[in-house]
C-alpha positions in Angstrom: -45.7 8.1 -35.2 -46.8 6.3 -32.0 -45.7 7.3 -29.3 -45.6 4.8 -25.7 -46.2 6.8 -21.9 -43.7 4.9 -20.7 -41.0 6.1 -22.4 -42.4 9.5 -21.7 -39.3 11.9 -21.2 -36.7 9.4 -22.2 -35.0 12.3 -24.8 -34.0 14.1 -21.6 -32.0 11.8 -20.3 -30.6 10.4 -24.0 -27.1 12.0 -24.7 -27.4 15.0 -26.3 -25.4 17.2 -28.9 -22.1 18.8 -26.4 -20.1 21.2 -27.1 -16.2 20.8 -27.4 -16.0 23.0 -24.4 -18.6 20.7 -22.4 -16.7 17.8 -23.5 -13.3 18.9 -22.5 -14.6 20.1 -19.4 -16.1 16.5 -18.6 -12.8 14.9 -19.5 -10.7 17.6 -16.7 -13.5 16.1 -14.2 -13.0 12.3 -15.4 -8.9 13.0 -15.0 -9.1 14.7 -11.4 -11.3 12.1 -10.5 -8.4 9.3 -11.1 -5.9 11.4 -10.4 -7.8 11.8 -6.9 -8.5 7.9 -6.7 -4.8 7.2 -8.0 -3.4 9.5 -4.9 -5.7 8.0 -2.3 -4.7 4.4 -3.2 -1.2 5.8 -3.1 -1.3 6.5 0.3 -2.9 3.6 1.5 -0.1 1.7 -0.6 2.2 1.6 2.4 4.1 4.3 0.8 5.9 6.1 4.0 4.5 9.7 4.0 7.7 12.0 3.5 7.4 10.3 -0.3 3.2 11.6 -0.2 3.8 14.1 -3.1 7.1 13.1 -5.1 7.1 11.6 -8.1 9.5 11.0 -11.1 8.4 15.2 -11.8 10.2 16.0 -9.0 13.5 13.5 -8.7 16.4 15.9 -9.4 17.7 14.7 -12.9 21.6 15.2 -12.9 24.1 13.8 -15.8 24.4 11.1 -13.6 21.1 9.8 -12.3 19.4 10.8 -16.1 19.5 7.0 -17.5 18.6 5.4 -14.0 15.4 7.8 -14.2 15.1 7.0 -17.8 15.1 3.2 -17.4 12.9 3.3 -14.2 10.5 5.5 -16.1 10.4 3.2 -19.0 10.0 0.0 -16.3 6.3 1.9 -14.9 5.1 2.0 -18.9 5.7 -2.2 -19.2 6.0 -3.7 -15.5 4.6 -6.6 -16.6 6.9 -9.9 -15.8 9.9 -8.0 -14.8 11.8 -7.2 -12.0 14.0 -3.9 -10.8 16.6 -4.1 -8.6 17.6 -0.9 -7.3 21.2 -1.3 -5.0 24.1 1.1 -4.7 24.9 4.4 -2.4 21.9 5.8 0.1 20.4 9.2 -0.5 20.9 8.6 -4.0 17.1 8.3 -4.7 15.8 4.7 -4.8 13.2 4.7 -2.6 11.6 8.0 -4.3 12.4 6.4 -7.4 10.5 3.2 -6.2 8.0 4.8 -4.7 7.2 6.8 -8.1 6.3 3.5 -9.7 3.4 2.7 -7.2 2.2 6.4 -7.6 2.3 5.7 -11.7 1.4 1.4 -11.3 -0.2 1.3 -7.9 1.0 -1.5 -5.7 1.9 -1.8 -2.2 5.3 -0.8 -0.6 6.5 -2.5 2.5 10.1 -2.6 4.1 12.7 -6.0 4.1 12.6 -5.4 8.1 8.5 -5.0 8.4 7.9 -7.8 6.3 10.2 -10.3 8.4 8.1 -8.6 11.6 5.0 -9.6 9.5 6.7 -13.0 9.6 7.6 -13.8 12.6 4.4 -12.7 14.3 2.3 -14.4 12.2 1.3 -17.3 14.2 -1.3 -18.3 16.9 -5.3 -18.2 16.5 -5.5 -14.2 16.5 -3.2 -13.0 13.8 -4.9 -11.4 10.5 -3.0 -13.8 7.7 -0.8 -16.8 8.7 2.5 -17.2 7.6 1.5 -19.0 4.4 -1.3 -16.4 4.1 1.3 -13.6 4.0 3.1 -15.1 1.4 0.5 -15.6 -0.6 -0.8 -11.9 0.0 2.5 -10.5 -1.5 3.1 -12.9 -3.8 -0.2 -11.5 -5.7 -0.2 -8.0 -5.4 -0.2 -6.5 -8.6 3.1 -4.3 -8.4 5.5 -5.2 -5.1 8.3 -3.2 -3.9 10.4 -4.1 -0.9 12.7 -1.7 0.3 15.7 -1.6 2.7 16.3 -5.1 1.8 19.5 -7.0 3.6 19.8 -3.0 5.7 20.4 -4.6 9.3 21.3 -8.1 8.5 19.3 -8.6 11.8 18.0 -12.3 11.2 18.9 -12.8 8.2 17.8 -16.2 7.5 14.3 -15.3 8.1 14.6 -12.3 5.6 16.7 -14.5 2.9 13.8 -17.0 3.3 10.8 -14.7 2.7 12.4 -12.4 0.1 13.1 -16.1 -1.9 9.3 -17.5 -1.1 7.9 -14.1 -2.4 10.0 -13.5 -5.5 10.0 -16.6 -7.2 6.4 -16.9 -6.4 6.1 -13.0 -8.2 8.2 -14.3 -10.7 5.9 -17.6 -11.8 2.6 -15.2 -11.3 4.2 -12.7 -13.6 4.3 -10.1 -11.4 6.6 -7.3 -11.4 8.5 -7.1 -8.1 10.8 -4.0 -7.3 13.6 -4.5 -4.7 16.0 -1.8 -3.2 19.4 -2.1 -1.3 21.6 -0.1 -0.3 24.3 -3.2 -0.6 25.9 -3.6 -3.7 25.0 -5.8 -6.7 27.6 -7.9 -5.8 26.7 -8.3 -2.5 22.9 -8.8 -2.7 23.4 -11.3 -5.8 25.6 -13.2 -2.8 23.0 -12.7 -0.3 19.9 -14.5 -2.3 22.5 -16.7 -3.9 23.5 -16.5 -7.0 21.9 -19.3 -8.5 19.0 -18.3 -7.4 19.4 -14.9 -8.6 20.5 -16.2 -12.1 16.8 -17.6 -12.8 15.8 -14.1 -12.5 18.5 -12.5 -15.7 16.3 -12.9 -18.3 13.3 -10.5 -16.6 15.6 -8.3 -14.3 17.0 -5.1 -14.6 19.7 -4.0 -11.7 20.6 -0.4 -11.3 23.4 0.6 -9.1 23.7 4.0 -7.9 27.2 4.8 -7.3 27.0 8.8 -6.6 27.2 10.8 -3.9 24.6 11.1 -1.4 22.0 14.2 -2.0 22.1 13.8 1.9 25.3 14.7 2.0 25.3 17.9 -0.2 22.2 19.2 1.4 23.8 19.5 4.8 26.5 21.2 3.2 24.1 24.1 2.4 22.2 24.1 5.6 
């Protein structure tokens, strides 16, 4: 058979016959590879660094927090066109909880309070994104949580405002948006108004954690 100079070598390079020990090898690489690029992205997310290695593996699953973990679990397998509002009790584990779902989605994680500072200094010739431009930033990130939302009631008008330009925005783009409050359902659905909250029933899920702060229990012990 003819052979062609060029392709001189060319068998070398061609895959050859592996082993299942070679293969599984590559495959361990190709995971810590993504699990390296997943971490990095996570903390470039936003993601405040006290939450840098948790995850869902290390919430502490009680008989009471086991079906919020459950159905906050099963929300990072199918984010797609839904939204999670976590409200209730603090030191009950929202924000880790939150924060797990950018570690297994990716996303970017921002506070109520820093994104009305975003806000309200975005204006003049000098600023990175305008006002409209900030919107529209968070309105397309892939996965969006916003914690601490309605926390200081400082301004509120300007945080009612932006939270209601970014979610409905989220929520025509199909985007899942997570929000956490330590208010209660009742009070956060009054907050947004709850008309406008309504719209969002048919892709929202709201958890409210009503148990004692690990916080709490922890100083106990110390």
């Amino acid at each position: 058979m003819k052979t062609f100079p060029m392709f001189k070598g060319l068998d070398t390079i061609l895959p050859q016959e592996e082993t299942e020990e070679k293969i599984c090898a590559y495959d361990a690489m190709q995971e810590k590879f993504r699990n390296e690029d997943r971490y990095k992205k996570y903390k470039e997310s936003g993601v405040p660094e006290k939450f840098f290695c948790e995850s869902f593996a290390t919430y502490e699953e009680t008989a009471l927090n086991g079906s919020a973990l459950k159905t906050v679990m099963d929300f990072a397998k199918n984010p797609y066109n839904r939204m999670l509002v976590l409200c209730g009790n603090n030191g009950t584990g929202k924000s880790h909880l939150a924060c797990s779902i950018i570690r297994e989605c990716g996303g970017e994680y921002i506070t109520s309070s820093m994104l009305c500072m975003k806000y309200d200094s975005a204006t003049g010739y000098k600023v990175d994104m305008n006002r409209e431009e900030l919107i529209r930033h968070y309105s397309k990130v892939d996965m969006l949580v916003i914690d601490e939302c309605c926390k200081y009631f400082v301004n509120d008008t300007t945080e009612k405002f932006v939270l209601m330009q970014i979610i409905c925005m989220r929520y025509e783009n199909n985007k899942p948006t997570v929000l956490v409050t330590n208010a209660s359902k009742k009070s956060f659905v009054n907050f947004l108004g709850t008309a406008v909250f309504d719209r969002f029933t048919e892709v929202c899920t709201t958890l409210t954690f009503d148990w004692e702060s690990k916080r709490k229990s922890r100083r106990k012990y110390a």
